[in-house]
N, C-alpha and C positions, 0 to 999 in steps of 0.2 A: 377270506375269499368265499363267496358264495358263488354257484355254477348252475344252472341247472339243463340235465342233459336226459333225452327224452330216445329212448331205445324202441325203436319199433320191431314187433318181433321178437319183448323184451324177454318171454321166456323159452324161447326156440332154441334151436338146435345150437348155434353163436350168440345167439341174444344175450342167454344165461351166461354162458361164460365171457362175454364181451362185459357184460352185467360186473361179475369178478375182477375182473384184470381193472375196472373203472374205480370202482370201490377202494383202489391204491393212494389214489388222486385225492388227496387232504381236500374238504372243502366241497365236494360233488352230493350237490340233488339228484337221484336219479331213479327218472320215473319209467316203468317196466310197463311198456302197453302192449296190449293184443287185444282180440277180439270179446275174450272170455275174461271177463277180471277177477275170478276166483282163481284163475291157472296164476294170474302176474300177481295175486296175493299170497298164493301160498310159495310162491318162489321167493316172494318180496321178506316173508315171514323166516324161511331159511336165509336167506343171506344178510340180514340185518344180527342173526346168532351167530355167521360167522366172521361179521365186519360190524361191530355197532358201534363204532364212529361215524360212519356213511350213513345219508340218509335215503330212505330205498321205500317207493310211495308206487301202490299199483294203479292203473289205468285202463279203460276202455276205451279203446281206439281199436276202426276199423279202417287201414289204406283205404278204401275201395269207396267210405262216405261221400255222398257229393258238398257238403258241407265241410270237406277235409281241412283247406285253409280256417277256418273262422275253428274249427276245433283244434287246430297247432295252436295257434295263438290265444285259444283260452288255455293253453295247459302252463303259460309262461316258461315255456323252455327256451332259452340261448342256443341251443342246438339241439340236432335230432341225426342218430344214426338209424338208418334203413336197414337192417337186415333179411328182410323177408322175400329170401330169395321162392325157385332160382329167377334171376333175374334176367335169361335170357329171353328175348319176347316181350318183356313187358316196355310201357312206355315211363313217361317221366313226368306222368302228373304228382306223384310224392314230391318229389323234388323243387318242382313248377309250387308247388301249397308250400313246403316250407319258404323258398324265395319270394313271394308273396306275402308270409307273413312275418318276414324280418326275421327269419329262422335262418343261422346258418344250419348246411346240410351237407354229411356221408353217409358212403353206405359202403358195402362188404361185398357190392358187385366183379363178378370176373367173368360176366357176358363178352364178349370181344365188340359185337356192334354197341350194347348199349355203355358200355367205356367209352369206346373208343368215338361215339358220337356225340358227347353228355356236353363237349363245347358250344354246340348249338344253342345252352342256357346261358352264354356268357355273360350277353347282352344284358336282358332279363338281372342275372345275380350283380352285375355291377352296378345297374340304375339302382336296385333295391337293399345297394351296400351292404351285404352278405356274400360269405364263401360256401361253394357249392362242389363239394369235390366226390368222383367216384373210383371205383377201385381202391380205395385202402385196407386193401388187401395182402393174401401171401402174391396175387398176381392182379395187378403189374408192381402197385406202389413196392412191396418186399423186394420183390426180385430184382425192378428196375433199380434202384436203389443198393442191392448188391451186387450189380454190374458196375456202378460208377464206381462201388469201393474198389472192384478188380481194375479199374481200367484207368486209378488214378494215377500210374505215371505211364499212361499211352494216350501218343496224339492222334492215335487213330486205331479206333475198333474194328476188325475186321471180322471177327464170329464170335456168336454168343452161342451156348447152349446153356437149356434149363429144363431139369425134370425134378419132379415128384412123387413118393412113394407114401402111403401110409402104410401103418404096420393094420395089419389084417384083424387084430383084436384090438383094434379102436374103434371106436361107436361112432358113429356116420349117419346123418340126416338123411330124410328123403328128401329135399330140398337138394343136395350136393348130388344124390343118384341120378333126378330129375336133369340136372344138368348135364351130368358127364354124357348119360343118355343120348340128350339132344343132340349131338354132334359124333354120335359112334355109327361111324358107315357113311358120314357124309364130305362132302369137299368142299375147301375150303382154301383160302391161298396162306401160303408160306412163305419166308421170304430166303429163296434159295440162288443164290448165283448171284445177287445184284438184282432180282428182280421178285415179283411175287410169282410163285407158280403154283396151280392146285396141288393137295394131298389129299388122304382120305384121315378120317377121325378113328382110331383106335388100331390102323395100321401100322406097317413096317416096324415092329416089334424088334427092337436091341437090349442087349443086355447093359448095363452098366456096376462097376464093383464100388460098392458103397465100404465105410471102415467098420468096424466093428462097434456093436454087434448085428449091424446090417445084412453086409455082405451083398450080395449079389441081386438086384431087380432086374425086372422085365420091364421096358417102360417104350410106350407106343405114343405116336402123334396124336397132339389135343389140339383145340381151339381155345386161345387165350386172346387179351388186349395186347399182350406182348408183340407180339405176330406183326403186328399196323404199327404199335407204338414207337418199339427199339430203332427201326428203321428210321422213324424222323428225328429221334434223338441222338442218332449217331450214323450223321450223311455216310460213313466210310465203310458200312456194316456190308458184308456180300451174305452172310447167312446167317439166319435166325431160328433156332430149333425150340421146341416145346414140346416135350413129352410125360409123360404119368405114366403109372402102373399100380398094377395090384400085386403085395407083396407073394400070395399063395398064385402057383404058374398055372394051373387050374382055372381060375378063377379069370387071371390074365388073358388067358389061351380062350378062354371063352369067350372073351368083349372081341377079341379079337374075330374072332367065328362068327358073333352077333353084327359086326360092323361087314361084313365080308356080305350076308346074307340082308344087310340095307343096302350094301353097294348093288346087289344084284340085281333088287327090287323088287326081292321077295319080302322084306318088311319095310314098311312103309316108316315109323317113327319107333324107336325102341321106347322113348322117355313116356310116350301113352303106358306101356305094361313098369313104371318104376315100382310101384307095389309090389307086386308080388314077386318082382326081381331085387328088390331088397329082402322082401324075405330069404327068396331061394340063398344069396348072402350072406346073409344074417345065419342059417341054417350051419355056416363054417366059422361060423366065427370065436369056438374052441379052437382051432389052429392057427400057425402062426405066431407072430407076435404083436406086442405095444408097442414098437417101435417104427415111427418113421423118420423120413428124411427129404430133402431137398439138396442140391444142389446147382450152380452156376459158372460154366466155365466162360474165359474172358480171351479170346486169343487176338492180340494185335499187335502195335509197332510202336517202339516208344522213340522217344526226341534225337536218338544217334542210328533209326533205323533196324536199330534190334528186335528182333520177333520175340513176345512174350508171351507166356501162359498162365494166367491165375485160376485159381480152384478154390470157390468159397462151397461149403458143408453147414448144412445143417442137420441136427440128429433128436430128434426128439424120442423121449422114454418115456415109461410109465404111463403109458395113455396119454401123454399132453399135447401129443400131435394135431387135433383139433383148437387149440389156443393160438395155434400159429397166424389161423386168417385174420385174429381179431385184434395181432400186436399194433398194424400200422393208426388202426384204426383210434384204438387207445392214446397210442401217441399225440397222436391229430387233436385228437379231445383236451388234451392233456396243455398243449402248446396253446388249443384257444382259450381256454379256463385260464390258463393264466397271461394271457396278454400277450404273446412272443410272437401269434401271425397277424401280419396287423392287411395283409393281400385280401384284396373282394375278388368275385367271379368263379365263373365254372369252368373245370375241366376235369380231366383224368389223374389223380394222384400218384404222381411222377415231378420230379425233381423238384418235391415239398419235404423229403422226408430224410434224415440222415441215417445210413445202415445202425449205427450206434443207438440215435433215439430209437429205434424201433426194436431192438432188439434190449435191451434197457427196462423193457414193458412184461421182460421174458426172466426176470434173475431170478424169481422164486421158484421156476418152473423146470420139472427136467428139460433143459431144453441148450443142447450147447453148439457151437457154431467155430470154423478154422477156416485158416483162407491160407493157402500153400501155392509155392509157386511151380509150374511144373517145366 
């Protein structure tokens, strides 16, 4: 088998390690572009020492060229993952050039508009016989995905919850800062009661008890694809929750203050200052731990009318909690290199992926996962 799979973004903050977990895949070309192609050489130079079965070829590619189309398709790639967030705000001319030039195309989007709108290429990626999928991500594609495994013996989902923690000495992009950013103090709809109703981003702060060596987070309302998506994949759904946190309550307590003071309209956008508010960050990041986590609860009614609870965990150590967003993604590559998706068009990466293959992408990594019933 020969593949070749073309990483935009390939030495960024997921690139690199998307770059890793790809290099698993017997048979994969994989070309590391970005702007700078001494950065995607001297990454390309380390991981060929520590994968040199794979083959790992660096690039100059810049998103933003207006000859972007005619340069996908001189690179001869069969696909192209986007990672060059964050991706909130931007539009879909990457996407629009790969399906143009007979590129299928992912990316590591967890924007909620630009998810959850990406079917507007359908059209487009079906005449041009290519898959164009976004979100293969920890959100929606992971999550969604871990809702079906909770909810396989219920005919009907009545509440989801899903939140997010990393552990506090995990190394974090300005790209993911960027993002959270955008949405801390603003409103947004939820889907609470049956219906959507505003929240604010980084408020109403709950605790949750995670297992060891966890233990206990702070984790407040986000904006995800989840929010719009779950509801139409599960007509019977009355609420949908999404939250995050930061493991140090300091640090927590603080977005929380920062979204308080955009609610007021005393700041205007927090995501303009991400620099120096990842430094300030950055400045704690001796405390704490490596550890984070995920979780998703499932609660609804199975075929004799019995209320059920499931509880799937996830726990990542050792720093690998940033590997998480890049499992679904991996998979996906994985499934098209070797023939198994044979579906054209665009949409949101949701009901493409099995809990199993995605996590599968994760055996060599600290990274372990329980699903209990409660």
């Amino acid at each position: 088998m020969s593949y070749t799979v073309l990483l935009l973004g390939g030495y960024g903050f997921f690139g690199r390690r998307l770059a890793q977990r790809l290099a698993r895949i017997e048979g994969l070309r994989i070309l590391v572009a970005g702007r700078r192609k001494m950065r995607a050489a001297e990454l390309c130079e380390h991981l060929r020492a520590a994968f040199p079965a794979t083959r790992f070829e660096p690039l100059a590619l810049d998103v933003r060229a207006e000859d972007l189309t005619r340069a996908l398709r001189g690179t001869g790639a069969q696909a192209v993952v986007h990672t060059c967030g964050p991706f909130q705000g931007q539009d879909y001319r990457v996407a629009k050039a790969c399906i143009e030039a007979g590129i299928h195309y992912v990316d590591l989007a967890d924007g909620r508009a630009f998810v959850c709108g990406f079917g507007e290429l359908d059209d487009l990626a079906r005449s041009a016989g290519v898959l164009a999928v976004s979100g293969a991500s920890s959100v929606p594609s992971l999550s969604e995905a871990a809702v079906r495994a909770c909810s396989a013996d219920m005919v009907a989902v009545e509440c989801v919850d899903i939140g997010i923690s990393p552990g506090n000495r995990t190394e974090r992009g300005l790209a993911t800062v960027e993002a959270i950013l955008g949405y801390c103090g603003v409103r947004f709809d939820a889907w609470t009661d049956a219906r959507a109703q505003p929240v604010t981003g980084w408020l109403r702060p709950r605790r949750f008890r995670y297992p060891a060596p966890i233990g206990t987070r702070w984790l407040s309302d986000c904006d995800v694809p989840d929010l719009e998506l779950l509801p139409t994949r599960f007509p019977d759904v009355k609420d949908v929750h999404f939250r995050a946190g930061l493991e140090l309550r300091v640090l927590h307590f603080g977005m929380v203050a920062m979204a308080a003071l955009r609610r007021l309209g005393l700041v205007r956008d927090w995501s303009r200052h991400a620099r120096w508010l990842k430094w300030i960050g950055d400045r704690f990041r001796h405390l704490g731990s490596e550890d984070g986590c995920m979780h998703v609860e499932v609660e609804g009614i199975d075929a004799h009318g019995r209320r059920l609870r499931r509880r799937w965990l996830l726990v990542a150590e050792q720093g690998d909690g940033p590997y998480v967003p890049t499992l679904a993604s991996t998979a996906l590559i994985r499934k098209l290199a070797t023939g198994r998706i044979d579906r054209v068009g665009a949409g949101p990466c949701v009901n493409m992926l099995e809990l199993d293959e995605i996590l599968a992408e994760a055996e060599d990594l600290a990274i372990r996962t329980e699903c209990a019933k409660r």
